[in-house]
C-alpha positions as CSV (number, residue, x, y, z in Angstrom):
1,X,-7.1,26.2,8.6
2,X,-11.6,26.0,9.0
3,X,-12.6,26.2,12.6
4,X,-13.9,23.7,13.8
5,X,-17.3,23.4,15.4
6,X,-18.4,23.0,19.2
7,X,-20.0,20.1,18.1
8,X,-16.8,18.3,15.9
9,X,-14.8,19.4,18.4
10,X,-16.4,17.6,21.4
11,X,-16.2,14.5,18.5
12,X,-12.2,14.7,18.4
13,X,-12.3,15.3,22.0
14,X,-14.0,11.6,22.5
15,X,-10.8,10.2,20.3
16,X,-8.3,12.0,22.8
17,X,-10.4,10.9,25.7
18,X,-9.5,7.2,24.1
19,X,-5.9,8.0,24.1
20,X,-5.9,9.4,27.3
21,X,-4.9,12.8,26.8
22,X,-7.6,15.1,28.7
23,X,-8.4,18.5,27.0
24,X,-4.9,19.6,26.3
25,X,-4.8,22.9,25.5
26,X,-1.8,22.2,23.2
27,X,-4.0,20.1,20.1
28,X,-4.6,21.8,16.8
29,X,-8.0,21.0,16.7
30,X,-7.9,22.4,12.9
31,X,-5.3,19.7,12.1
32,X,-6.3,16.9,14.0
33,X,-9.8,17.8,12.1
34,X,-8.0,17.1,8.5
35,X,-6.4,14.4,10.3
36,X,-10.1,12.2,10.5
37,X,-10.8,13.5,6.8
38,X,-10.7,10.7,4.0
39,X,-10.2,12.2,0.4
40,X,-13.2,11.2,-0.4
41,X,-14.7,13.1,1.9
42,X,-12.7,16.5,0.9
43,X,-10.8,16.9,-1.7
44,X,-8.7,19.9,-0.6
45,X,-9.1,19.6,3.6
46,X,-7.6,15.9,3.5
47,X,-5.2,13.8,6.0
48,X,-2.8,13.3,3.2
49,X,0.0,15.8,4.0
50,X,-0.4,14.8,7.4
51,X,-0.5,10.8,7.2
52,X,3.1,12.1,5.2
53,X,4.3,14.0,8.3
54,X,2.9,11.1,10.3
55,X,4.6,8.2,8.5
56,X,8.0,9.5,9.2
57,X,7.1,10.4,12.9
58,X,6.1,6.8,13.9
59,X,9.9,5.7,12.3
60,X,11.4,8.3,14.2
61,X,9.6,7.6,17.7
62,X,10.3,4.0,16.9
63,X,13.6,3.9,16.1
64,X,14.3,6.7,19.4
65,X,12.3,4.5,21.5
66,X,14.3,1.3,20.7
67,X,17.4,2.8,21.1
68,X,16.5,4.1,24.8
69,X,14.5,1.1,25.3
70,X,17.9,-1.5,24.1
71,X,20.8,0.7,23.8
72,X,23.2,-2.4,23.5
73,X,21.1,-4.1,21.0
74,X,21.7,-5.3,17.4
75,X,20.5,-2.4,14.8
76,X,19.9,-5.8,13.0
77,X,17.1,-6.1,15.6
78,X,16.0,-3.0,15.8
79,X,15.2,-2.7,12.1
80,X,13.6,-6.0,12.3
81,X,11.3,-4.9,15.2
82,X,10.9,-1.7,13.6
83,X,9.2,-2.7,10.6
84,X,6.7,-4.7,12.7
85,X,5.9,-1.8,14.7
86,X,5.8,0.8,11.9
87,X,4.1,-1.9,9.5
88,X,0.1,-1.2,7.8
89,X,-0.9,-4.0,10.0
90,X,-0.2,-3.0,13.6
91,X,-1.0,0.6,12.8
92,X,-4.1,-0.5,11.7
93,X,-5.0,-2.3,14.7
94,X,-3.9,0.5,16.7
95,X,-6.3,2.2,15.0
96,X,-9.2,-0.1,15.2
97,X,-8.3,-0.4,19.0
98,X,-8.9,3.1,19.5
99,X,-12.1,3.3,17.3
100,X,-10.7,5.9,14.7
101,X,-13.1,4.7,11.9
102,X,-16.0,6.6,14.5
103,X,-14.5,9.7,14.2
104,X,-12.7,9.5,10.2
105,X,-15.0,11.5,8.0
106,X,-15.7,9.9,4.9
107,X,-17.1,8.8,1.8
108,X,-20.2,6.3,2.1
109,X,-18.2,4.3,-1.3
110,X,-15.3,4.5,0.4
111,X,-16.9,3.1,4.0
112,X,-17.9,0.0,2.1
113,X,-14.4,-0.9,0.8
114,X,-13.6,-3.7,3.6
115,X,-10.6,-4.5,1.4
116,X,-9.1,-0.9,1.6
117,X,-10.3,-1.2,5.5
118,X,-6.5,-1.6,6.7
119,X,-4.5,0.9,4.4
120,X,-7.2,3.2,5.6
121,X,-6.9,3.3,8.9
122,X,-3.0,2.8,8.9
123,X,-3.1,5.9,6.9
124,X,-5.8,7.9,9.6
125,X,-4.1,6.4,12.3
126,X,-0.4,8.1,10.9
127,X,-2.4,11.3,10.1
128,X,-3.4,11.3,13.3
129,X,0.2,10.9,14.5
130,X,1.2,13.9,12.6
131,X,-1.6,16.2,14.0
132,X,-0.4,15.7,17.1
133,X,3.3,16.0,16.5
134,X,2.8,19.3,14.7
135,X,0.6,20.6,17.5
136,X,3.6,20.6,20.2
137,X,6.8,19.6,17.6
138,X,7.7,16.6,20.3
139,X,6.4,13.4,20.9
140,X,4.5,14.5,24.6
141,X,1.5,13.9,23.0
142,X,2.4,10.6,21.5
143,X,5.1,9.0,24.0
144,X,2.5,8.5,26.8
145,X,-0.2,6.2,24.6
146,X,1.8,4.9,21.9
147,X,4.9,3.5,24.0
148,X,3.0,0.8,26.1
149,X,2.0,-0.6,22.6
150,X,5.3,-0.6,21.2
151,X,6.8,-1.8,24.4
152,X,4.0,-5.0,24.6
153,X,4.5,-5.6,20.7
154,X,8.4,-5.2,20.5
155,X,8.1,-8.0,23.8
156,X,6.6,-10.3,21.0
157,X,9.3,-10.2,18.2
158,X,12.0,-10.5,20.8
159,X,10.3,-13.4,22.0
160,X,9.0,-15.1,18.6
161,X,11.7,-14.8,15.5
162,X,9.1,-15.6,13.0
163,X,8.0,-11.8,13.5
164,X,11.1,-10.9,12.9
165,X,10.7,-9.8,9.1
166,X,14.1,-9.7,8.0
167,X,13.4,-9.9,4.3
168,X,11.3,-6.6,4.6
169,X,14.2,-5.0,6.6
170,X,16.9,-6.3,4.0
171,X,14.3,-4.8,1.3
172,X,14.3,-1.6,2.8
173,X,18.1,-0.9,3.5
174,X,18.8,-2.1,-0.1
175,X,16.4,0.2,-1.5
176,X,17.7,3.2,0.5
177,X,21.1,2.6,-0.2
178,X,21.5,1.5,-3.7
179,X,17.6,1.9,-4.8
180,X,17.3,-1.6,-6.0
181,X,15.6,-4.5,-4.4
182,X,17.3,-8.0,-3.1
183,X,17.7,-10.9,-5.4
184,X,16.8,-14.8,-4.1
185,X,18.2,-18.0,-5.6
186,X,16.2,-21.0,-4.4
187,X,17.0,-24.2,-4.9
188,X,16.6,-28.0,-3.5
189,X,19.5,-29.3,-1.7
190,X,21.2,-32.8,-3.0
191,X,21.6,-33.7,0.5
192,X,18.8,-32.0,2.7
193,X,20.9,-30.6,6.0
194,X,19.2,-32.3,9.1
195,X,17.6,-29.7,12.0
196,X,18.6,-30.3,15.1
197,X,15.4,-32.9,16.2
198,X,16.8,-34.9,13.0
199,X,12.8,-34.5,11.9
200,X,13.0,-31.7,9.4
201,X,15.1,-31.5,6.9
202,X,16.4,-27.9,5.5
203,X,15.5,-29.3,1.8
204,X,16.3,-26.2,0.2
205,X,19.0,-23.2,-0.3
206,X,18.7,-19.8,-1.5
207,X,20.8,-17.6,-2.4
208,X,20.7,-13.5,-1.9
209,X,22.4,-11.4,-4.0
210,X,22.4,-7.8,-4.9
211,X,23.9,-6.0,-8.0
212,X,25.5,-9.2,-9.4
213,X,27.1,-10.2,-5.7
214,X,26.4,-12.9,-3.5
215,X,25.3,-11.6,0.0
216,X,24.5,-14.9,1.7
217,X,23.3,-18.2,1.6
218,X,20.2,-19.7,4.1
219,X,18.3,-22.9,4.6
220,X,15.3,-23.5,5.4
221,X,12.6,-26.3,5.0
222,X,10.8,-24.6,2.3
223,X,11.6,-22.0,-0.1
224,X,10.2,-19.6,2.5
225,X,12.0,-20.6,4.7
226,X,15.3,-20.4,3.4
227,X,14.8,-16.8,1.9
228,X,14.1,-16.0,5.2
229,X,17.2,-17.1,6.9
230,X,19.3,-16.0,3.7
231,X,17.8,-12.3,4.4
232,X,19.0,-12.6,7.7
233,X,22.3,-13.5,7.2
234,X,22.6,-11.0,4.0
235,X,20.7,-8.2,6.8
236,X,23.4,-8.9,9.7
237,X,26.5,-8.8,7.3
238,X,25.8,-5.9,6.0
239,X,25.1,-4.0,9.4
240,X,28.1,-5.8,10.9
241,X,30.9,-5.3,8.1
242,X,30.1,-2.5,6.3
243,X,32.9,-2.9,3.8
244,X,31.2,-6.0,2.4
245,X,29.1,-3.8,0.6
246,X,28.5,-4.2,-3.5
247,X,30.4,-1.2,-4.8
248,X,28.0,0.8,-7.5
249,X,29.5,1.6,-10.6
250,X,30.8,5.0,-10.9
């Protein structure tokens, strides 16, 4: 690992100041360093490896903090929340929050992207998680600035089901189990299904299958809408009755 200089160092000590962490003597300096390094700005002393290390430790403290935060709750739930939490998004306006784009080193052609703006600093900001994971190998650097966030944000889906991204979730546990992605069947209803103010009508129907079986059906008032609540359904099943699952061949 380069040593890093006095005056770099007082740099990164500025982004821990923002986190509230003052001087601990347990940082890698070296790897938070190659943590605020774009590829573009070194091709060989990068944050790469550790935005790698650093994905996986946001899902872990995630899915640890939700289950000592709600230990009665759905994992339907949980995985919904998790994937808002752990999402390019709200890592990336974690890391605008905290400033990181001051202190990640990089290319002028890259600084001008705006459209690569997010994936950038979703990626720093995971890099930065995994500096700081590897400094210590726990989360004491990460539980005391990190949880209020997730606690204020996990508030929010709880509170409004629209974040609750079920079709992501639904995604993901398909891919990991059976490596393929979630079919949707949408079509209009003969007889649109009145909501309960009688106003909206659920107009149309889809359909979620996976390897040529039907998981679940949803309604919605638009095709959006529906997939959504299908995904939901499809999500829920499969956490609750496990031997619903599609049986792969072989």
């Amino acid at each position: 690992m380069a040593e890093v200089y006095p005056e770099r160092k007082r740099q990164l000590q500025k982004l821990l100041d923002r986190l509230g962490l003052d001087a601990p003597a347990s940082v890698k300096w070296g790897l938070l360093d190659v943590a605020m390094t774009h590829p573009t700005a070194s091709a060989t002393a990068n944050y790469e490896q550790l935005e790698f290390i650093g994905d996986a430790v946001v899902r872990l403290f995630a899915a640890e903090w939700l289950w000592q935060d709600s230990a009665t709750g759905r994992v339907g739930e949980w995985s919904a929340i998790r994937s808002v939490l752990v999402s390019d998004r709200t890592l990336a306006e974690l890391a605008y929050l905290y400033g990181l784009e001051r202190f990640l080193r990089v290319a002028p052609s890259a600084a001008r992207d705006y459209k690569g703006q997010e994936s950038r600093l979703a990626d720093a900001f995971e890099a930065m998680v995994g500096a700081l994971y590897l400094s210590t190998h726990d989360f004491s650097l990460i539980r005391p600035w990190l949880e209020p966030h997730f606690e204020k944000r996990a508030a929010a889906v709880r509170s409004d089901p629209a974040y609750q991204n079920y079709k992501a979730a639904l995604q993901q546990w398909t891919q990991a189990h059976y490596q393929q992605l979630p079919e949707y069947r949408v079509h209009e209803a003969e007889r649109p299904e009145l909501s309960q103010d009688h106003l909206n009508p659920q107009r149309f129907i889809a359909e979620v299958w996976l390897l040529g079986e039907h998981l679940a059906t949803g309604v919605g008032r638009s095709r959006k809408a529906a997939e959504k609540s299908a995904a939901e359904a499809a999500f829920l099943k499969l956490q609750a009755q496990p031997a619903s699952l599609p049986k792969t061949e072989g």
